[in-house]
C-alpha positions as CSV (number, residue, x, y, z in Angstrom):
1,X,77.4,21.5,-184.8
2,X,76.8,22.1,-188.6
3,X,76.6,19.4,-190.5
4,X,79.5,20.6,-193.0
5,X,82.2,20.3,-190.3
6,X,83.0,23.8,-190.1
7,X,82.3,26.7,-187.2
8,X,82.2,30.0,-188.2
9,X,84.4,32.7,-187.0
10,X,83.1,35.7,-185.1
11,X,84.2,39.2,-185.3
12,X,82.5,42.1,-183.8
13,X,83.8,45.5,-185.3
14,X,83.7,48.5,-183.4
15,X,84.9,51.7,-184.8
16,X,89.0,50.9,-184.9
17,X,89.0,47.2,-183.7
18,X,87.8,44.1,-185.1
19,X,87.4,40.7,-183.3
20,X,88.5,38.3,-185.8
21,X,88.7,34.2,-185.0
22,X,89.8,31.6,-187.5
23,X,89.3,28.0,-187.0
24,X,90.9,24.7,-188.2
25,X,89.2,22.9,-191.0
26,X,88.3,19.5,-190.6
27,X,90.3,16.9,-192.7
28,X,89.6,13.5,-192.7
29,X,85.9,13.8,-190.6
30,X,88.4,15.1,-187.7
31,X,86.0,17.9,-185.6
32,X,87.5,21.7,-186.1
33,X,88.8,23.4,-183.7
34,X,88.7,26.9,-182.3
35,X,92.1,28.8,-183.1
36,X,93.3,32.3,-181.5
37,X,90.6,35.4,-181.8
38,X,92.2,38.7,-183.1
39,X,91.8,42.2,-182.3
40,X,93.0,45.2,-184.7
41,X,92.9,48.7,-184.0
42,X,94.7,51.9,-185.2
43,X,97.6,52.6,-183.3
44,X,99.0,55.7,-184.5
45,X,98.7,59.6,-184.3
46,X,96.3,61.1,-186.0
47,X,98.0,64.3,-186.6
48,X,100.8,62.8,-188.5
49,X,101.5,61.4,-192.2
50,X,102.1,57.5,-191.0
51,X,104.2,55.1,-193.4
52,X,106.4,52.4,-193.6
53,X,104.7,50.1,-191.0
54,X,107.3,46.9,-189.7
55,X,107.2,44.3,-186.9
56,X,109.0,42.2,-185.0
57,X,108.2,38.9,-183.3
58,X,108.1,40.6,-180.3
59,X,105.4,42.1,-181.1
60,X,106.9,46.1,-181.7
61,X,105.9,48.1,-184.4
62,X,107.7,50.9,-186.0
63,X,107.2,53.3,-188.6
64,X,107.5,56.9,-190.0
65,X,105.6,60.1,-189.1
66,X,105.5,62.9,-190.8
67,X,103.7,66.5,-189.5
68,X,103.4,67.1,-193.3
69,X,102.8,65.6,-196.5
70,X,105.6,62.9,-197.7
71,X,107.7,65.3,-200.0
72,X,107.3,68.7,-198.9
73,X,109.5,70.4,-196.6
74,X,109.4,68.4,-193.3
75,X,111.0,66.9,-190.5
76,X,110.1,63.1,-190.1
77,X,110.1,61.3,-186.7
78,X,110.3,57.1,-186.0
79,X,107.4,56.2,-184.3
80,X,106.8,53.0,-182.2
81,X,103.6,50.9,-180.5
82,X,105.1,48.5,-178.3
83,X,103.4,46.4,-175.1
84,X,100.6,48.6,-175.9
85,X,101.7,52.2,-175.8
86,X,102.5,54.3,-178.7
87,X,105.2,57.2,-178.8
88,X,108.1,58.6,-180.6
89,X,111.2,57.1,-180.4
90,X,113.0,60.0,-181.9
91,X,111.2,63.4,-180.4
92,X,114.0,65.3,-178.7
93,X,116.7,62.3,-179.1
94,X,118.2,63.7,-182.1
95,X,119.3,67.0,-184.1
96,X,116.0,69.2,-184.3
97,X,114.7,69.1,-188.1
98,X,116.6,66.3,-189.3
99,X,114.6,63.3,-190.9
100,X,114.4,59.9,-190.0
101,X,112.3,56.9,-192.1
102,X,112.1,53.5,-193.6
103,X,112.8,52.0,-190.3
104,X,113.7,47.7,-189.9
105,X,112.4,46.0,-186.9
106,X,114.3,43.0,-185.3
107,X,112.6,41.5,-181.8
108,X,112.7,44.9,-179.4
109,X,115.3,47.1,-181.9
110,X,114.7,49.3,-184.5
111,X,117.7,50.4,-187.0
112,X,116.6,53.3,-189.6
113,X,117.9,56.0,-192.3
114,X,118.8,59.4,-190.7
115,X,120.1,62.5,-191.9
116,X,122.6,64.3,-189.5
117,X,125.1,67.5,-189.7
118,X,128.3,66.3,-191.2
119,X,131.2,65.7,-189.2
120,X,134.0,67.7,-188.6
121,X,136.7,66.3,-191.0
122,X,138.6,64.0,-189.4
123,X,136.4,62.2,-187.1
124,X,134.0,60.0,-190.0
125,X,134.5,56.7,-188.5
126,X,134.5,55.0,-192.0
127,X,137.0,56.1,-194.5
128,X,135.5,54.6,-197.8
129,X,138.2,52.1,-198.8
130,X,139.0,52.0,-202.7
131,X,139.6,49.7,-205.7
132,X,143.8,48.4,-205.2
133,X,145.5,49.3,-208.3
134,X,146.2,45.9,-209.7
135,X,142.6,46.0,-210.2
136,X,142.2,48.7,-212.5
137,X,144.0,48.0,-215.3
138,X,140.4,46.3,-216.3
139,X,137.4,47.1,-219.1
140,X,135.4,48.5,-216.3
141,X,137.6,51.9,-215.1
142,X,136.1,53.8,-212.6
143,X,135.6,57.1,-213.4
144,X,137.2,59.8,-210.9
145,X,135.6,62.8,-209.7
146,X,138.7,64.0,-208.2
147,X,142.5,64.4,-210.1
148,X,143.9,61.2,-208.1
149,X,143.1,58.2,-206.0
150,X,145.4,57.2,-203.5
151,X,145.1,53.9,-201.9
152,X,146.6,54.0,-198.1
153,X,149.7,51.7,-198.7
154,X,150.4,51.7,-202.0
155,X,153.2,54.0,-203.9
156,X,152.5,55.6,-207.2
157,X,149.1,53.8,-207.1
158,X,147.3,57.3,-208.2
159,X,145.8,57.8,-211.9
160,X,146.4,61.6,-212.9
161,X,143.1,62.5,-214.1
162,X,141.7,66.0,-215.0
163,X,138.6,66.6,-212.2
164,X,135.9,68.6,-214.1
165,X,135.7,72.2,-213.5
166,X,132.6,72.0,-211.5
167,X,133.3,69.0,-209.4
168,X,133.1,70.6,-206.6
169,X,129.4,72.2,-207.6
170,X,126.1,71.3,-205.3
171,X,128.2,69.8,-202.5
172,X,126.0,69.7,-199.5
173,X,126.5,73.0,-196.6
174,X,129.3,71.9,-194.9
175,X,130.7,69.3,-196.5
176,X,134.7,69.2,-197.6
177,X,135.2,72.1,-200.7
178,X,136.6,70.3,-203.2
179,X,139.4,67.8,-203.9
180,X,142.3,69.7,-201.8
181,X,139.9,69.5,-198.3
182,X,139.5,65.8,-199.5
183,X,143.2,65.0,-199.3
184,X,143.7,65.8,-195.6
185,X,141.6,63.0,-194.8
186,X,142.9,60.3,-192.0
187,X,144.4,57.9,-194.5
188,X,145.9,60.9,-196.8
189,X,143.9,59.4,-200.0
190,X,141.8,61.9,-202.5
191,X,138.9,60.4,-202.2
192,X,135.0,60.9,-204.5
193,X,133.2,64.2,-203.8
194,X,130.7,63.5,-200.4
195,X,127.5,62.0,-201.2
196,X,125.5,63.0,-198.2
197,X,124.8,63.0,-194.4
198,X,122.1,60.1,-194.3
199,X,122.8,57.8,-191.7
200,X,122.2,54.1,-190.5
201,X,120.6,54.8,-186.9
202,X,119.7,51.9,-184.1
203,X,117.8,51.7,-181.1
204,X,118.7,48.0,-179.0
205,X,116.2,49.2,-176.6
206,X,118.1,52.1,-175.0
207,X,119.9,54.9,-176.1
208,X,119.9,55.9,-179.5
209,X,123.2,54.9,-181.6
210,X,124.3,57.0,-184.9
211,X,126.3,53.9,-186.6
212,X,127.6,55.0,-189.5
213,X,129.1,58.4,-189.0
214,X,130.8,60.2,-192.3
215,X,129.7,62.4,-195.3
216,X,128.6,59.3,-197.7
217,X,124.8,58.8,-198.0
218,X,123.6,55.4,-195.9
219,X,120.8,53.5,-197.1
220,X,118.4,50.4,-197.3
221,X,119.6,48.6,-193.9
222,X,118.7,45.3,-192.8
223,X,118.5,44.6,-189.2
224,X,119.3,40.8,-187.5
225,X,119.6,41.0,-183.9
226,X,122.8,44.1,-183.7
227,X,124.1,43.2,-187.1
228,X,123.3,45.5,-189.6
229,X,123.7,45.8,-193.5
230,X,123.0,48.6,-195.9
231,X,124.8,50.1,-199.1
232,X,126.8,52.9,-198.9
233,X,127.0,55.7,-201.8
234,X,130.4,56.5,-203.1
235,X,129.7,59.7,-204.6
236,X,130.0,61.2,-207.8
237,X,129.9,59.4,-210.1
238,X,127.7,57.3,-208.4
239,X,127.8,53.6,-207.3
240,X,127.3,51.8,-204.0
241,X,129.5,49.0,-201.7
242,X,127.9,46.4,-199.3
243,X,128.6,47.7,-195.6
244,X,128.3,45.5,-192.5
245,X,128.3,46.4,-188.5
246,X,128.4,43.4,-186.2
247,X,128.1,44.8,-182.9
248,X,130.1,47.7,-183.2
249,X,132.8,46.0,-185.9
250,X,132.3,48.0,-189.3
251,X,133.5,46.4,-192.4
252,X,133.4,47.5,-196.0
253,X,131.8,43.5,-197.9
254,X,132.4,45.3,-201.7
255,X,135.3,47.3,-203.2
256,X,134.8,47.0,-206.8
257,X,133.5,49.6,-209.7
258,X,130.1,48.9,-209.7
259,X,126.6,48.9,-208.2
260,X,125.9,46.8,-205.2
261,X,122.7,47.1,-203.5
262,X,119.6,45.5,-201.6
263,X,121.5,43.9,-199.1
264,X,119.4,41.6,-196.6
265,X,121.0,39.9,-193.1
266,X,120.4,37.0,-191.6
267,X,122.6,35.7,-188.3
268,X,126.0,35.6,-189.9
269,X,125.0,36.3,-193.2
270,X,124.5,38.9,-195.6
271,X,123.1,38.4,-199.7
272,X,122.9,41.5,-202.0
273,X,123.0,41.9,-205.8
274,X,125.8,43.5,-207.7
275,X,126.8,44.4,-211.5
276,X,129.4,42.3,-212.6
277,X,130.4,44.6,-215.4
278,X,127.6,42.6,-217.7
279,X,124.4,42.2,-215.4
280,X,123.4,41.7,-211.8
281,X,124.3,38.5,-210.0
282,X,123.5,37.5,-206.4
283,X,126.3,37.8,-203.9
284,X,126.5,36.2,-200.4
285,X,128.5,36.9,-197.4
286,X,129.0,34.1,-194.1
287,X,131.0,35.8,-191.3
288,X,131.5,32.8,-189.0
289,X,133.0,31.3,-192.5
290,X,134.9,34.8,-193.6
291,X,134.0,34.2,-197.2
292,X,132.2,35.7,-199.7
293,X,130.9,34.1,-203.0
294,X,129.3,34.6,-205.7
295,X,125.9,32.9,-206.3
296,X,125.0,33.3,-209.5
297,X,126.8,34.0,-212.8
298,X,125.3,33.3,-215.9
299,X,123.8,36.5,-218.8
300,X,120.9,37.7,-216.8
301,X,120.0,39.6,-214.1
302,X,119.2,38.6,-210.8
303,X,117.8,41.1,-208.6
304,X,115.5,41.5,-205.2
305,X,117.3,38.7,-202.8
306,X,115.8,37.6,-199.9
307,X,117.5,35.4,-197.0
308,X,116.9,32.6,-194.5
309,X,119.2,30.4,-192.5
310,X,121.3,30.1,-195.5
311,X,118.4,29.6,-198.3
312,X,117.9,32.3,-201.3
313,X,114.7,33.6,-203.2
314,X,114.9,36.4,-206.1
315,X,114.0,37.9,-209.4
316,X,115.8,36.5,-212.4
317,X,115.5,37.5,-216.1
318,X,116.3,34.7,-218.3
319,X,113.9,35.9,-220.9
320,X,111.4,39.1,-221.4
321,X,109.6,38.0,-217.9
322,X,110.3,37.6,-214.1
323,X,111.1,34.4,-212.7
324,X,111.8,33.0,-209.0
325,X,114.8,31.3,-208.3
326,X,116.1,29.5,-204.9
327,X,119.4,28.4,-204.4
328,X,120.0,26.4,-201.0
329,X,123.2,23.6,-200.5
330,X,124.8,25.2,-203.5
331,X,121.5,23.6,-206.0
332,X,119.8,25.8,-208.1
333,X,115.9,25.5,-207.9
334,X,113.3,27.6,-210.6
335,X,110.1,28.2,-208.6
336,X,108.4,29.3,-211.8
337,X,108.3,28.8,-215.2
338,X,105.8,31.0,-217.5
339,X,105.2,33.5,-220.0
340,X,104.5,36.4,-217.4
341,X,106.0,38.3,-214.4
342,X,106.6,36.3,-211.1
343,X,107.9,39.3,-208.8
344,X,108.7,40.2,-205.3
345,X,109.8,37.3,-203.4
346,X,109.8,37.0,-199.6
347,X,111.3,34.1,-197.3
348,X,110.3,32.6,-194.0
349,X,111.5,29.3,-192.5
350,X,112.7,28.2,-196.4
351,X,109.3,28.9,-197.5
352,X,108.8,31.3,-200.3
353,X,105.6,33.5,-201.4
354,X,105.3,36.0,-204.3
355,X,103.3,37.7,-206.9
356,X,102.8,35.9,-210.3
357,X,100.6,37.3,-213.2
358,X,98.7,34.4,-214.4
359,X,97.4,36.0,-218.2
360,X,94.6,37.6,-216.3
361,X,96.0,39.3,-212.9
362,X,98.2,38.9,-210.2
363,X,97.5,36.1,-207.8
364,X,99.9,34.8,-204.9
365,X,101.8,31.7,-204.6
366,X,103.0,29.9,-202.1
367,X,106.4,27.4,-202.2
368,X,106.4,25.3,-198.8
369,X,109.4,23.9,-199.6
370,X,108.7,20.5,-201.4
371,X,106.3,22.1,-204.2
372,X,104.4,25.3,-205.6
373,X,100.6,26.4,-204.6
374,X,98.5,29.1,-206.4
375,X,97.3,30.7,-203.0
376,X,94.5,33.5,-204.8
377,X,92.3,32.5,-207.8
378,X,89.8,35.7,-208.7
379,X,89.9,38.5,-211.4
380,X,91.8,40.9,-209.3
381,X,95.1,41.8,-208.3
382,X,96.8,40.0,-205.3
383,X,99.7,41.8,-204.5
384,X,102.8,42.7,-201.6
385,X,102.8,39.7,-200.1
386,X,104.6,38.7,-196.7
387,X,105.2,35.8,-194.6
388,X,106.0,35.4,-191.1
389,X,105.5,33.1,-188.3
390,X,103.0,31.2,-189.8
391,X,101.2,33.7,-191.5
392,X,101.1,34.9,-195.3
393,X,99.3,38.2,-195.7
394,X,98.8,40.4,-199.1
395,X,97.2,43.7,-200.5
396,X,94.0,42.9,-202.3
397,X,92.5,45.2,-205.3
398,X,88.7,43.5,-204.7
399,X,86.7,44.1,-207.1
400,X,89.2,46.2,-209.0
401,X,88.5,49.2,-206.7
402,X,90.4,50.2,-203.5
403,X,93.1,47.6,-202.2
404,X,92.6,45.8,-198.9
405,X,94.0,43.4,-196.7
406,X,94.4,39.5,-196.7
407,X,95.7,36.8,-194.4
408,X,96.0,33.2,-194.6
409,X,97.0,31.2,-191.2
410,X,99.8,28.2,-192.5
411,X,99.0,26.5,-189.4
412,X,94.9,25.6,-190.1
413,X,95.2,26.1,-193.8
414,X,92.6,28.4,-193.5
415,X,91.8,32.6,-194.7
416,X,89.9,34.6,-192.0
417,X,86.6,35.5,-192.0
418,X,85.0,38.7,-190.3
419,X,81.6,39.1,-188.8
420,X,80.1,42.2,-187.7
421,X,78.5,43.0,-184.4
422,X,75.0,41.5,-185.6
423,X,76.5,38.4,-186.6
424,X,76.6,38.8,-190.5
425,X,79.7,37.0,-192.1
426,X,82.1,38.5,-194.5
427,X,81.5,38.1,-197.8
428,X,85.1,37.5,-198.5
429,X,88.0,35.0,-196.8
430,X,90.5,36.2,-195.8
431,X,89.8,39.6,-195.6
432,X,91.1,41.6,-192.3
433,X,89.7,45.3,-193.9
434,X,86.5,46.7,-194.9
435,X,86.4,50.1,-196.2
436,X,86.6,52.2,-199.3
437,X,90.2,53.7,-198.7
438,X,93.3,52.2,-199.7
439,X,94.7,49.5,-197.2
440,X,98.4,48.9,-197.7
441,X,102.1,47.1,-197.3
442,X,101.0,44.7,-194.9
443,X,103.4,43.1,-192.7
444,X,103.6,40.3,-190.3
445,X,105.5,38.8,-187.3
446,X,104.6,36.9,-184.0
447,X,101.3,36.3,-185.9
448,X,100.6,39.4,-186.0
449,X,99.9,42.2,-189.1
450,X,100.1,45.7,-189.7
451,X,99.1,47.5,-192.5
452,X,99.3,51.2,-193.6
453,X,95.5,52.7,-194.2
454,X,94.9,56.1,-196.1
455,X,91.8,57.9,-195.5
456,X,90.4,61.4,-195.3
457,X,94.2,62.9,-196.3
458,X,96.0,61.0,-193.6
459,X,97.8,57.6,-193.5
460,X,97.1,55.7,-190.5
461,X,98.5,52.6,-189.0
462,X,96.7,49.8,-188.2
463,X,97.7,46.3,-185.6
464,X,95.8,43.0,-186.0
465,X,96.6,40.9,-182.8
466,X,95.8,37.9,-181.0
467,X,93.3,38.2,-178.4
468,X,94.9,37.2,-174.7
C-alpha cells in the first residue's frame, strides 16, 4: 500500500462503457477502503433525437425521443431502459403522431406531457373551477375572454363583459367555437377560450393512463408514488392553477387571478410559487392535514421550490441577486448571502446543493443540513447540479470548452477518478466523461447517473451504474 493512504481507482474504457471505482479516504490513519466499481454505457437509440434523461431509485430511466430535430415537425415518443432493456413505452400505445416529452420518474412509473385529440364536449373530466364572486370585487380583476362567468351555484354571480371580436380566433381544430359552445358545458358556466390538448399521462407499470382529460393545456408534472401535480392553463388571457391527482381523486389546489406554477410533490405534499398580485411567494399544500398555507410573504420574489419530507429550498430576490432560502418547522433559514447569483436549488434527505457565482464563475455548494460547503474551486463553470441517494453530480465547462460530467459520492467524501485500459489516471476528479462533445443535465438516483451526450448531430443517453 502507498504510503499516502490512498488506492487508486480503476476504470477501463471501452467504446460506450467505463469501469469506474471510488474508494474511501482515510481519516484519522484509518486504511481506505474499496467502494462499488461502476459501469456506464449508452443506452439509447441511435436513430433518435434523445433528451430529457430522469431516474428513479429503482433504477429506470426515461426520456424523450424524437425521429427528428427538437422543433421541427415531429412526433415524439417516451423511451425507457429499465433491468437492462431499452424500448418505447409509447410506440403504438397512443394516438399515431401525437407528442409525448419531459417525462418524471418515480421508482418503476413514469408520468409525462402528451398532446391528445380533444374531447367530445361533455366528457373533460375536469371542468376548470372559477374565482367565487365575493372575490372579485378586488384590485386584481381578472380579465374575461368570454361576455360572462358563471360560477355553478351562485345567482347573478356573472360580470357582463364585452368578449373581443376575435375571441374566438386561432382556437385549436376541434376545439368548442366560441363562447355560445362554451356555455353547454356540464356545469352550465361560460367558461375562458380552450388552451390546448396537452395532457398529464402515467404509466404505474402497466397500461397507460391519460389523467387529465379536457381542452386546457397540462404541464410541468411532478410525480411521487401515484400522486401527481402540474399547472393547468386557463386560457386566454393566460394564467395557470395548481392541479393535484391522488390516485385517481383530481382536485383543483388554486382558484385565484394569477399565475401559479412549478409545482413539486412529495408524499402528501405539494409546494409551488404563485403571484400574489405584488410578487411570487412560495405556497404549500399537506393533504393528510387538508391545508394550504402560504410560506412566504414579504416584497420579493421567491421562485424555483424544491421539496422534501416537509423541508423547502428556492430562489429569492431580496436585492439585484439570487439567494437560497430553506424554510423547515415554520423557521426561515438563508443559505447564502453575497453579491452574486446563487441559483437552482435541489433537495435530497434535507440536504440542499446549488449553483453560486463566486466573482469569477459558477462553482457548487453543498448544505448538509448543519452548515454550507463550497463543493468546486477552479476557473470554470460548475453548473446543473443534482442530488440523490448519496450522490451529488453537475455539468462541468473544463477548461472553458465543452461541458462534462461530475460526481461526488456523500458517503466516502470522495470525486471519482477514471483510468483507461492501460492504467493511466484521469487527470480530473470527479469526472465521469471524456470527450469533446457536450455532456449534459445529469441526473441521479439509486446511486446511479444519467446524462444527455450530443455528438455527431444526435443526442444520446448515457447510464453510469454500479458494477454487481
Amino acid at each position: 500500500m502507498r504510503g499516502d493512504s490512498r488506492i487508486r481507482r480503476k476504470v477501463v474504457v471501452w467504446r460506450h462503457a467505463w469501469r469506474v471505482s471510488m474508494i474511501l479516504v482515510a481519516v484519522g490513519g484509518v486504511c481506505p477502503l474499496w467502494a462499488a466499481n461502476y459501469t456506464a454505457r449508452q443506452i439509447a437509440d441511435e436513430n433518435y433525437f434523445n433528451r430529457d434523461p430522469v431516474i428513479g431509485e429503482s433504477g429506470l430511466v426515461a426520456w424523450t425521443a424524437y425521429l427528428q430535430q427538437e422543433g421541427e415537425a415531429s412526433a415524439s415518443e417516451i423511451h425507457v431502459f429499465q433491468d437492462g432493456q431499452h424500448r418505447s413505452l409509447t410506440a403504438g400505445n397512443v394516438p399515431a403522431g401525437t407528442t409525448h416529452y419531459r417525462p418524471q420518474v418515480y421508482s418503476n412509473s413514469v408520468a409525462w406531457v402528451g398532446s391528445y385529440p380533444y374531447p367530445p364536449l361533455g366528457q373533460e373530466n375536469w371542468v376548470l373551477r372559477e374565482v367565487s364572486s365575493d372575490q372579485r370585487d378586488t384590485p386584481y380583476k381578472e380579465l374575461m375572454a368570454f361576455p360572462k362567468v358563471v360560477t355553478p351555484g351562485e345567482e347573478n354571480a356573472a360580470e357582463e363583459i364585452e368578449a373581443p371580436a376575435d375571441a374566438a380566433a386561432g382556437a385549436p381544430a376541434g376545439a368548442p367555437a366560441g363562447p355560445g359552445s362554451d356555455e353547454a358545458l356540464p356545469d352550465g358556466g361560460a367558461r375562458r377560450m380552450p388552451s390546448g390538448a396537452m395532457e398529464i399521462v402515467a404509466w404505474f407499470g402497466t397500461d397507460i393512463e391519460r389523467i387529465s382529460v379536457d381542452t386546457r393545456d397540462d404541464y410541468g408534472v411532478s410525480l411521487w408514488g401515484r400522486t401527481l401535480a402540474w399547472q393547468k392553463a386557463k386560457g386566454f388571457p393566460f394564467g395557470w392553477e395548481i392541479m393535484l391527482w391522488a390516485d385517481g381523486e383530481m382536485t383543483q389546489l388554486t382558484t385565484n387571478f394569477f399565475y401559479d406554477m412549478g409545482p413539486r410533490v412529495w408524499g402528501n405534499q405539494v409546494v409551488w410559487y404563485g403571484w400574489d398580485g405584488n410578487d411570487y411567494e412560495i405556497f404549500l399544500h399537506d393533504r393528510a392535514a387538508g391545508i394550504t398555507m402560504q410560506v412566504t410573504s414579504n416584497q420579493y420574489d421567491d421562485v424555483s421550490p424544491v421539496l422534501w419530507d416537509g423541508t423547502i429550498a428556492w430562489e429569492a430576490y431580496p436585492g439585484a441577486a439570487a439567494e437560497i432560502y430553506l424554510w423547515k418547522e415554520n423557521r426561515f433559514r438563508r443559505l447564502s448571502d453575497n453579491p452574486y447569483d446563487d441559483l437552482n436549488p435541489r433537495i435530497w434527505n434535507n440536504q440542499i446543493v446549488w449553483q453560486g457565482f463566486d466573482g469569477d464563475d459558477f462553482e457548487i455548494y453543498l448544505f448538509d443540513g448543519e452548515k454550507t460547503i463550497k463543493l468546486t474551486s477552479n476557473r470554470f463553470d460548475d453548473v446543473n447540479p443534482e442530488i440523490r441517494d448519496n450522490i451529488i453530480c453537475w455539468m462541468s465547462y473544463l477548461e472553458n470548452w465543452d461541458s462534462e460530467i461530475f460526481a461526488w459520492d456523500m458517503t466516502t467524501r470522495d470525486m471519482v477518478t477514471l483510468v483507461d485500459a492501460e492504467g493511466r489516471a484521469g487527470s480530473v476528479p470527479g469526472r465521469l466523461s471524456y470527450n469533446d462533445v457536450e455532456d449534459r443535465d445529469p441526473q441521479t438516483a439509486g446511486g446511479k447517473i444519467v446524462w444527455q451526450a450530443d455528438q455527431d448531430g444526435k443526442s444520446l443517453i448515457f447510464l453510469a451504474e454500479p458494477m454487481r
